[in-house]
VMD Tcl script that draws the C-alpha trace (Angstrom):
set ca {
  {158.82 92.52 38.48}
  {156.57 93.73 41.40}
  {159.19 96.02 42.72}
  {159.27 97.42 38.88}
  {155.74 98.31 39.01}
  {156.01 99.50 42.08}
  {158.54 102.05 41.72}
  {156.68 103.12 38.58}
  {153.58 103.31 40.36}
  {155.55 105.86 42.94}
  {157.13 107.87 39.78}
  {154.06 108.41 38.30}
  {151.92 109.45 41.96}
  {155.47 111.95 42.43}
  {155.07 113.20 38.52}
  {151.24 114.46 39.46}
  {151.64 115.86 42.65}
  {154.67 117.89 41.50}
  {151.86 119.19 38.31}
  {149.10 119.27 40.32}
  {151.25 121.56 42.96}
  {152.81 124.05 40.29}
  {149.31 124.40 39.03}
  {147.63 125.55 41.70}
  {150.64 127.12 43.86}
  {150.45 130.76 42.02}
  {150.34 134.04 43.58}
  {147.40 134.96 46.09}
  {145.71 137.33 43.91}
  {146.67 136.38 40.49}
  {149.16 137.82 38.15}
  {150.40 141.03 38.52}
  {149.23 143.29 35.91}
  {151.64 144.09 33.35}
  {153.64 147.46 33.47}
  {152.34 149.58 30.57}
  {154.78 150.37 27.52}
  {156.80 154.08 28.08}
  {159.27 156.20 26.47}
  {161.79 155.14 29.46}
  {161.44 151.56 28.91}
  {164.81 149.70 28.07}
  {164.88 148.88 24.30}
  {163.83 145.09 23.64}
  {165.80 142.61 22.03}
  {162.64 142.08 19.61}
  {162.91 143.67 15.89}
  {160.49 146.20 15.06}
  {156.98 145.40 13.66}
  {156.68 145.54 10.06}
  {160.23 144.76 8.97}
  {161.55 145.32 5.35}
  {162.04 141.43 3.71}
}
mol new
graphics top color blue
foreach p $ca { graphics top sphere $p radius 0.5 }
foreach p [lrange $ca 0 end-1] q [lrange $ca 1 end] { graphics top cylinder $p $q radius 0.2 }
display resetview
């Protein structure tokens, strides 16, 4: 039963150090900013706004 708990206790520590590490592991400087929309932008796979129904 001890054992039990014990490996539980060890899942648990190993669950929030893997969260607390993919939290707080991110780029440097942040994000990089987003490339801006242009004519010579691959179409998306997304429908166009303002569909017919």
């Amino acid at each position: 039963m001890g054992l039990i708990l014990l490996e539980a206790l060890g899942a648990g520590i190993l669950l929030v150090l893997i969260v607390w590490w993919t939290m707080f592991s991110g780029r440097k400087r942040g994000e990089m900013p987003e490339a801006d929309e242009d004519e010579n932008a691959p179409p998306s796979d997304d429908p166009p706004a303002g569909g017919s129904r």
